[in-house]
C-alpha positions in Angstrom: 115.1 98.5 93.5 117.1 96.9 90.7 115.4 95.4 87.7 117.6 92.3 85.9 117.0 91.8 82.8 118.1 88.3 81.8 119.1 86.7 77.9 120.5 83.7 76.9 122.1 82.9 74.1 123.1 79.6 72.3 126.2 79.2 70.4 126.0 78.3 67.3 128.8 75.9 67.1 128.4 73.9 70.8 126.9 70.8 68.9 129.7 69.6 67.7 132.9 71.4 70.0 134.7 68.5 72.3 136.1 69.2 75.7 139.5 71.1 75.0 139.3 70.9 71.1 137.9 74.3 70.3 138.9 78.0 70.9 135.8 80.9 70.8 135.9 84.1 70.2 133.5 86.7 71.4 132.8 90.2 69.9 130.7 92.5 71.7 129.5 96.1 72.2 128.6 97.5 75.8 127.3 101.0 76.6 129.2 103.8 78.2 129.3 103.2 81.8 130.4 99.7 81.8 132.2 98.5 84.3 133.4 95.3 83.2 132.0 92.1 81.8 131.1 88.4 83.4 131.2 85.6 80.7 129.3 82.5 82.3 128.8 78.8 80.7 125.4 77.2 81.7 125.6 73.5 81.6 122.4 71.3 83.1 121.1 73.5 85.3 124.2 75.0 86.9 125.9 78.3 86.1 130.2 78.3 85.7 132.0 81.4 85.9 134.2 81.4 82.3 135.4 84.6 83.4 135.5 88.5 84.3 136.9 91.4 82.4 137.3 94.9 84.3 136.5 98.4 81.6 139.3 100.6 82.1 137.1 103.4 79.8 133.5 103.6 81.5 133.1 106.9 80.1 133.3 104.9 76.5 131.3 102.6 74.4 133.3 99.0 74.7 134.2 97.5 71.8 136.1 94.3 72.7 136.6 90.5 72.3 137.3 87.5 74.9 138.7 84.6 73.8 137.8 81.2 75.9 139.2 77.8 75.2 136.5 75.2 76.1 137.0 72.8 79.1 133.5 71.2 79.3 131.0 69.1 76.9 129.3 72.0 75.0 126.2 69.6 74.4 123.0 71.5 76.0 125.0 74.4 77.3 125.1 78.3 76.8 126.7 81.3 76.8 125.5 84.5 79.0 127.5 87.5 78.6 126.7 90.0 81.3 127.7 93.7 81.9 128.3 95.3 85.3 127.2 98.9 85.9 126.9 101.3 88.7 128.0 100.9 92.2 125.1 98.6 93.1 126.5 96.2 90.3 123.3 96.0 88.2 123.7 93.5 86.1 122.2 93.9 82.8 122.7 91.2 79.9 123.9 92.3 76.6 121.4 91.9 73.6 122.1 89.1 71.2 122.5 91.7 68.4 125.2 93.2 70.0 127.6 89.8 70.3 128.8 87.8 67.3 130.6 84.3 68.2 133.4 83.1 66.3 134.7 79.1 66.3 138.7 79.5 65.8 139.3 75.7 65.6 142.0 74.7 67.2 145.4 73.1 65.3 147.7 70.1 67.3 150.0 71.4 69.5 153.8 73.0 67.9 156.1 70.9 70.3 156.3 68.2 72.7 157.4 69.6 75.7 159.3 68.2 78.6 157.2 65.9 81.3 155.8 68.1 84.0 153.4 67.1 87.2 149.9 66.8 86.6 147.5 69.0 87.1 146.2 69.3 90.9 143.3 70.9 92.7 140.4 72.5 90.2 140.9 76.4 90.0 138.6 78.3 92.2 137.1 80.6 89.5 136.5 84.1 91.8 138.6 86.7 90.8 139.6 89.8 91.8 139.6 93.1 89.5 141.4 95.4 91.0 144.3 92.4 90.9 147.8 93.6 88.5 151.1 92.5 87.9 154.4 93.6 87.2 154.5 96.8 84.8 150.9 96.8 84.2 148.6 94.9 82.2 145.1 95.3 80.6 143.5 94.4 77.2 145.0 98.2 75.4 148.5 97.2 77.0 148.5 100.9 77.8 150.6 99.7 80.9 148.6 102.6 83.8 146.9 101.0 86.9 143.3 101.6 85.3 141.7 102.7 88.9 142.7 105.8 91.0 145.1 106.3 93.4 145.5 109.7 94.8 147.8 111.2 97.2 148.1 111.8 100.2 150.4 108.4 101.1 150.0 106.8 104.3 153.5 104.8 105.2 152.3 100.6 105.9 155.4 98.4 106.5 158.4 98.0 105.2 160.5 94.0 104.0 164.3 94.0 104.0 164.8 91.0 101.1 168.6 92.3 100.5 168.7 90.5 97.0 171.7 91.2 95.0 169.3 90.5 91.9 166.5 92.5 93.0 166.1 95.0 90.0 165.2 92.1 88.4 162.6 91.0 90.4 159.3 91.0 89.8 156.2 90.5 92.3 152.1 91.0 91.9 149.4 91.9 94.0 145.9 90.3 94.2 143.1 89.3 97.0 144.4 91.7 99.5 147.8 90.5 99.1 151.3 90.9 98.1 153.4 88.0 96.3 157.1 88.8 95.8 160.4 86.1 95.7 162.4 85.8 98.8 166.2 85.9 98.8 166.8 82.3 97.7 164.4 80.3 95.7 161.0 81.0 98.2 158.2 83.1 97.4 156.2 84.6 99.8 153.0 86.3 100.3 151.9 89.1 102.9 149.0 90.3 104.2 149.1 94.5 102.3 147.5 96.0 105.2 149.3 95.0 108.2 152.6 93.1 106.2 151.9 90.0 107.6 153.4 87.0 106.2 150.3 84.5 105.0 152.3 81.6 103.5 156.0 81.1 101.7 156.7 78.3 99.2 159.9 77.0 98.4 160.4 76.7 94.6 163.5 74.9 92.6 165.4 77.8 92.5 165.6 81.8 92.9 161.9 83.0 91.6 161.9 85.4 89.3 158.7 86.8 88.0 155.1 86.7 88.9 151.8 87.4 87.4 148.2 86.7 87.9 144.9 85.4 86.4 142.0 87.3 87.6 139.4 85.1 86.5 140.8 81.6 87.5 142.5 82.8 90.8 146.0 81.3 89.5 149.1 83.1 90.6 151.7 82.1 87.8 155.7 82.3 89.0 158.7 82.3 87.0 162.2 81.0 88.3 165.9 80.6 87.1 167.0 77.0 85.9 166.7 74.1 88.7 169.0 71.4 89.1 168.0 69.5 86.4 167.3 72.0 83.9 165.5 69.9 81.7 163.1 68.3 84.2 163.1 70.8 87.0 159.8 72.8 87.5 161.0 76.5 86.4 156.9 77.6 85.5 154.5 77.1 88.6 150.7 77.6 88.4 150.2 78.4 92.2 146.7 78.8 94.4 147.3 82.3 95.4 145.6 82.2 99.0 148.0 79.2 99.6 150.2 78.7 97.3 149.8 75.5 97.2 150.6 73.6 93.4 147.9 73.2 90.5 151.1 72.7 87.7 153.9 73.3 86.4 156.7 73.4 83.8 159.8 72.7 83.5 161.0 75.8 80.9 164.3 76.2 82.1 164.8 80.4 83.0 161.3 82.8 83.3 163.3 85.6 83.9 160.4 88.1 82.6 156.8 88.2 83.7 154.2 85.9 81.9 150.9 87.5 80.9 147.4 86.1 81.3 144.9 86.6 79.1 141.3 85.3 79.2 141.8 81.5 78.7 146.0 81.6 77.9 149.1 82.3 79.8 151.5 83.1 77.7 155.3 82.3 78.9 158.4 83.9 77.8 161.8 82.3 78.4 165.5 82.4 78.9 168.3 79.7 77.8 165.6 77.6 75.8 164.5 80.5 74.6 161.2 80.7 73.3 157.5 81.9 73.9 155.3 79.7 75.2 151.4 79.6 75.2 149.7 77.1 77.7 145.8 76.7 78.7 145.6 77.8 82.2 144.7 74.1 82.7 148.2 73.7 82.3 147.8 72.1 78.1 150.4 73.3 75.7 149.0 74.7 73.1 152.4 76.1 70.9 155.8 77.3 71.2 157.9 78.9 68.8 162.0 79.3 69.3 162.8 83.1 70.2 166.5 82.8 70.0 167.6 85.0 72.8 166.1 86.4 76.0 162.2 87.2 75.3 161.3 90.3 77.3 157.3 90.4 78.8 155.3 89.7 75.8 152.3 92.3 75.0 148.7 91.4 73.7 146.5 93.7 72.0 143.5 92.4 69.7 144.3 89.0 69.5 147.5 89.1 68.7 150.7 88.6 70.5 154.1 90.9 70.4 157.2 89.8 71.6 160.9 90.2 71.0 163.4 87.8 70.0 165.8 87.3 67.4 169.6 87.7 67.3 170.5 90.4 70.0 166.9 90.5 70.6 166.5 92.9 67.9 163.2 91.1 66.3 159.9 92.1 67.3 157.2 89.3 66.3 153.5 89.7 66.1 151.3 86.5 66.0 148.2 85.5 66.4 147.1 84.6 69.8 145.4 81.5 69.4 147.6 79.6 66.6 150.7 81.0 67.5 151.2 81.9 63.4 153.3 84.9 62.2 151.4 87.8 61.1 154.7 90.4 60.9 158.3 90.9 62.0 160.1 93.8 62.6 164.2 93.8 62.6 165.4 97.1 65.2 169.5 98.2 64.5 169.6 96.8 68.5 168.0 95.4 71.4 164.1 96.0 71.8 163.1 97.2 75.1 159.5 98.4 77.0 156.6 98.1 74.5 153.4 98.8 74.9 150.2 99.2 72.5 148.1 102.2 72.7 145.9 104.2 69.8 146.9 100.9 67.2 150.2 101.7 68.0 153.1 99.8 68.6 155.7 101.7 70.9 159.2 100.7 72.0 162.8 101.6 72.5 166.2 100.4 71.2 169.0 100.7 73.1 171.7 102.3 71.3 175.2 102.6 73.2 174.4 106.6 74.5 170.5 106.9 74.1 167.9 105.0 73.0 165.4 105.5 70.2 161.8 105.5 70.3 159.8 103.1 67.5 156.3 103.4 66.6 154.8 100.7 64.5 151.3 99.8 62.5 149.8 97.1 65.1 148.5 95.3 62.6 151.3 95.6 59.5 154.3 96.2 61.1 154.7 99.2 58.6 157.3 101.7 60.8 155.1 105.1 61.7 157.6 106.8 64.3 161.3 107.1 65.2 162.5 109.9 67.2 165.9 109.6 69.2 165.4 110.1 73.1 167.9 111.4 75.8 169.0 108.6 77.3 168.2 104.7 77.9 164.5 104.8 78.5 164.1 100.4 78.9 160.5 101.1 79.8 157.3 103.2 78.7 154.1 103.9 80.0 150.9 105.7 77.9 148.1 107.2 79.2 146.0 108.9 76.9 147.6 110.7 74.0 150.9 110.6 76.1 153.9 108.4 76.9 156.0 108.8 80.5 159.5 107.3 80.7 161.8 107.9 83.4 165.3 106.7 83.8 168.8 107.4 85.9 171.7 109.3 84.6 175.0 109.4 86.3 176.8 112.8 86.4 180.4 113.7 87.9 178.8 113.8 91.4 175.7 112.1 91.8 172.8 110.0 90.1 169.6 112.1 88.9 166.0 110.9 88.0 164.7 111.8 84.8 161.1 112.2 83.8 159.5 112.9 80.8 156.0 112.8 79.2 156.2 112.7 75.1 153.4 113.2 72.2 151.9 110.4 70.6 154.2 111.4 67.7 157.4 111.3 69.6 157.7 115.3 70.7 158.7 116.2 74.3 155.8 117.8 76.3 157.8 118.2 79.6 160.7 116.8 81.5 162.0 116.9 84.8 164.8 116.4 86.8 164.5 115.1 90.5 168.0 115.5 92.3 168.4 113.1 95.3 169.0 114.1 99.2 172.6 111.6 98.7 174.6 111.0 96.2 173.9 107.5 94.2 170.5 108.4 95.6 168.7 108.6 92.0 168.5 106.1 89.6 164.9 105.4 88.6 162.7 102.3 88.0 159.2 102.0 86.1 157.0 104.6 85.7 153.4 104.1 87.1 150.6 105.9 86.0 147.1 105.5 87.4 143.8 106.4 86.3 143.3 110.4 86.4 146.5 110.6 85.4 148.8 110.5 88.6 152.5 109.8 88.2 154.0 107.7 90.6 158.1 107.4 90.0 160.4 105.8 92.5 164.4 105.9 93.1 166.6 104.6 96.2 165.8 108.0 97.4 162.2 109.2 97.5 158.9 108.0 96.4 157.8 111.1 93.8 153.7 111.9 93.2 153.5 113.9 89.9 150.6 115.7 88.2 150.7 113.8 84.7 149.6 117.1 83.0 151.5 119.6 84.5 154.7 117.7 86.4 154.0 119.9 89.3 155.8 117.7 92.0 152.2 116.6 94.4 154.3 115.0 97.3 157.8 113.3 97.9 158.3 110.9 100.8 161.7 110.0 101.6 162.7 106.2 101.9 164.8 104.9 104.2 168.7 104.8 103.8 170.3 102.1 101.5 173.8 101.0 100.4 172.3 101.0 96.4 171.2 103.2 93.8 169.7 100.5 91.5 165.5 100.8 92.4 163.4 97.7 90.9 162.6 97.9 87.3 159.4 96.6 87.6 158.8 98.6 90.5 156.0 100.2 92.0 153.0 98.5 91.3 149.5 99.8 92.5 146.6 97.7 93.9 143.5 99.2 95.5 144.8 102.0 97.7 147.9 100.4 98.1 151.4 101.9 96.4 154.4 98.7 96.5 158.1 100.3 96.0 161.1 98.2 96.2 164.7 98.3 95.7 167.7 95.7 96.2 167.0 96.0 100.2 163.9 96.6 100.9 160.3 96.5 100.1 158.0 99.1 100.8 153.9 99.8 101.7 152.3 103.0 101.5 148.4 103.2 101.4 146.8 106.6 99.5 143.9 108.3 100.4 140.5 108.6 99.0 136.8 110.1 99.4 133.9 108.3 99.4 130.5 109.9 98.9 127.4 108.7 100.6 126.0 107.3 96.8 130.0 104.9 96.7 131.2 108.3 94.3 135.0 108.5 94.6 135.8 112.4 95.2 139.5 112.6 95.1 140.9 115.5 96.9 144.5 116.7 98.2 146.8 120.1 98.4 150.2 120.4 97.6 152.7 123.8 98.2 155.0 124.6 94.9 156.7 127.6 94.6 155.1 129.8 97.0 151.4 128.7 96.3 149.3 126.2 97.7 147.4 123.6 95.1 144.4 122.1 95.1 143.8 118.9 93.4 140.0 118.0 93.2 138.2 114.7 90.8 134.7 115.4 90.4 132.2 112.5 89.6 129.7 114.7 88.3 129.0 118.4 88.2 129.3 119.7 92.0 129.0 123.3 93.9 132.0 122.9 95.5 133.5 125.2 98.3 136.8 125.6 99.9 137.6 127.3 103.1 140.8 127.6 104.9 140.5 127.5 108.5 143.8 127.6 111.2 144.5 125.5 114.1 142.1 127.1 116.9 139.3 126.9 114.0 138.9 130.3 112.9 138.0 131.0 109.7 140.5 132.7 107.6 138.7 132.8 104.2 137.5 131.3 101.3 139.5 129.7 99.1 136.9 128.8 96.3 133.6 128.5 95.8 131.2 127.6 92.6 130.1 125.3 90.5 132.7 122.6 88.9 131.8 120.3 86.3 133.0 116.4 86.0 135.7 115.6 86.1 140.1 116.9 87.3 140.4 120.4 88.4 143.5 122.0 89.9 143.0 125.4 91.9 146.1 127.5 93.1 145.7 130.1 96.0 148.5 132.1 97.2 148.3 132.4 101.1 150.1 136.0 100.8 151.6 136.8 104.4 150.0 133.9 106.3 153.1 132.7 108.7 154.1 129.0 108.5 152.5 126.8 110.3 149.4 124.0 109.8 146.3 124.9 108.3 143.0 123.3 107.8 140.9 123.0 104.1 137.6 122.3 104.5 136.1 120.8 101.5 131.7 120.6 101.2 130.2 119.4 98.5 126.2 117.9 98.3 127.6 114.6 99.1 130.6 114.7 101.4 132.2 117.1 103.9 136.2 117.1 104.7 138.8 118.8 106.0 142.4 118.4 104.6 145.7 119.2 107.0 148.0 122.1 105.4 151.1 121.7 106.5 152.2 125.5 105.0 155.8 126.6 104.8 156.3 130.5 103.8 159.0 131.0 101.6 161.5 133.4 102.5 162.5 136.6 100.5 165.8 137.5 98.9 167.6 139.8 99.9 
């Protein structure tokens, strides 16, 4: 039986705040094993969802702060701050002593912007955790899909879009569905099981981007100039299980995603130029002139960073909430891919033959790292005390995909090389990383699995054919057990695989053959006597693979099946809490002579 243990606590500064007037910050400390926190408002006798925020590091004590602009009277209301644990969601409120509540005040907006349509149907507050956006988002802006995924890939559906600006494209996933632009200025949204299509909007022109607000169930979407650029809608605030409108803006070209962050949306744009910050009631709060193209911005501690300047050399830090300058930082060229991890700022500059990786002070802007790379890395992804890039290179006869996983301090830990089955079959796109550290790279050619430790290749699955070697940048994105690839021609569904104890524990488990040995990759919950046994077609036993006591946590075991012939094999996993047997397809690897 669950116990609740219930506190309320009253802000100190609700006497006086007006509707819209004020912006609050929360600090608070949760316990390892968090799984995320519920902010609540409770306002004469009724309880409003404020919002959610998922922990991408249970295994931690969470240190973090939510920032909420306030939409209602504060005059009798509260503040509960819950945290989620376990798979039975106990919900257990944080002590008082562990939250301290800051009023920001709020200063009159920058700029008046252009007139836009007025705000439509209330947001229906449920949100979804597990939702994500184009090239990754969470509060460390360590870019990885913060919940596992694990091979073995199950093929869904596949959605020829043939768009001749595809790499650009960008596309979320939330609610058990998939939003991505349409060849001309629609944007549609399919069921991710079955690749149904739920609804399609038309829009003012080709859609660009999309992102998502968990919390407020808003699906933001980002389109080139209208027909009347200065009074088009370019900026839509969309109900994501209709898509039907709750506002928008018209902010000329959003030709890189938005990001959402508790109660802010912050907007980056191209031929006006500038980064914008918006309540997600649809409320300006600033806007500040970037100059040129501003890439998708990055938040880390209540602070924004984005790119700008002349060439887009100029990377700004500002505070969130006022939109004031904190630091700049002027690069010899254009500023591509950063990311935040370890109060780190990391990025590349694109140099005419390779790029050069950056690493600056988050909070001074002081330089801390630059190491020249191998060739034009435009994105990065960290996990943990590494970063992955991965990137085409055209040789005399074909296109290749690069990967490589680099220190914190800039050093190469491996690389490798993944020749394609055609040529112009390379080229690469974002590099994915999900939580246990899984590497998921895609080309025209294959979709690649990669052990983030090692680089052993796990599995390859081979797409279909294409005329184009240019893969989505922003491409593939991972929500639930669902892996979205996509190039200029098509879109593609495959679903992974995972074990689910009889307690809701997630025991991961797959094989994969590399160089004459057979691997076994196994994530542990908790300490386990584990046993594998290999088994052939008929059922026979063969023998025993391993057996023992593992403790918490990733574990890879090799077994070389000696003279076994080729052909399919069974694993049979047992473990106190489930039981499972894995196909094998085995191929034996013949001698030279």
């Amino acid at each position: 039986m669950i116990i609740f243990t219930y506190l309320i606590f009253n802000l100190w500064a609700r006497v006086f705040l007006a509707p819209d007037s004020h912006c609050i910050k929360i600090d608070f400390t949760a316990k390892k094993g968090t799984e995320g926190i519920i902010l609540s408002f409770i306002y004469k006798g009724k309880e409003y969802l404020v919002m959610r925020r998922p922990n991408f590091y249970p295994e931690r004590e969470w240190r973090d702060s939510i920032f909420w602009y306030s939409r209602d009277k504060w005059d009798g209301g509260d503040l509960r701050l819950t945290a989620v644990r376990g798979y039975e969601k106990e919900e257990v409120f944080i002590p008082e002593r562990n939250i301290a509540i800051r009023d920001f005040g709020v200063k009159g907006e920058r700029e008046e912007l252009p007139p836009t349509p007025s705000s439509l149907p209330l947001p229906n507050k449920e949100g979804d955790i597990y939702a994500w956006r184009m090239v990754g988002y969470d509060p460390q802006n360590t870019g990885f899909y913060p919940f596992s995924l694990y091979p073995p890939v199950e093929f869904k559906w596949l959605y020829n879009w043939s768009n001749f600006w595809a790499p650009m494209y960008s596309g979320c996933a939330a609610y058990g569905m998939l939003f991505v632009p349409d060849r001309t200025n629609y944007l549609l949204a399919f069921d991710l099981e079955t690749g149904r299509l739920i609804w399609r909007r038309e829009t003012t022109s080709n859609t660009m981007t999309c992102a998502l607000c968990v919390g407020d169930s808003i699906l933001f979407v980002g389109c080139v100039i209208g027909f009347n650029p200065d009074y088009d809608t370019t900026f839509y605030a969309l109900n994501p299980h209709n898509g039907e409108l709750k506002w928008g803006k018209a902010l000329r070209t959003v030709e890189f995603s938005p990001i959402a962050v508790d109660s802010f949306v912050y907007v980056p744009t191209f031929g006006r130029s500038r980064i914008f910050c918006f309540k997600l009631s649809g409320d300006s709060l600033w806007a500040f002139p970037t100059h040129i193209d501003a890439f998708s911005p990055v938040w880390w501690d209540g602070k924004l960073y984005h790119t700008g300047g002349d060439g887009n050399r100029v990377l700004y830090a500002r505070n969130g909430i006022s939109g004031d300058s904190i630091w700049t930082f002027t690069a010899p060229d254009e500023i591509w891919g950063s990311t935040i991890t370890k109060n780190k700022v990391f990025f590349s500059v694109e140099t005419p033959l390779r790029d050069t990786l950056y690493a600056l002070d988050a909070q001074t802007g002081a330089l801390i790292l630059k190491v020249n790379l191998p060739r034009w890395a435009p994105q990065l992804t960290t996990f943990e005390d590494k970063l992955f890039v991965s990137y085409g290179y055209k040789t005399n006869d074909t296109i290749l995909t690069y990967v490589q996983s680099l220190s914190l301090s800039g050093s190469l830990i491996w690389e490798k090389v993944l020749r394609p089955v055609k040529i112009d079959g390379g080229g690469s796109a974002y590099p994915l990383i999900t939580k246990g550290g899984i590497l998921w790279v895609v080309n025209t050619d294959k979709l690649y699995i990669l052990d983030g430790n090692s680089s052993l290749l796990i599995e390859e699955k081979e797409l279909p054919p294409t005329n184009t070697w240019e893969a989505c940048w922003f491409f593939p994105i991972a929500y639930k057990g669902y892996i979205i690839g996509a190039h200029r021609d098509f879109i593609y569904v495959y679903k992974t695989d995972t074990i689910v104890a009889n307690n809701g524990d997630t025991i991961n488990f797959y094989t994969y053959q590399n160089s004459g040995d057979i691997f076994f990759f196994l994530f542990l919950p908790g300490e386990e006597k584990v046993s594998l046994e290999l088994f052939d077609l008929s059922g026979r036993f063969l023998c025993s693979v391993y057996k023992g006591l593992l403790l918490k946590g990733r574990h890879l075991l090799s077994f070389n099946p000696g003279r076994l012939p080729s052909g399919v094999y069974f694993c049979l996993l047992k473990t106190s809490k489930v039981k499972k047997a894995v196909k094998i397809p085995w191929i034996r690897e013949r001698r030279k002579k």
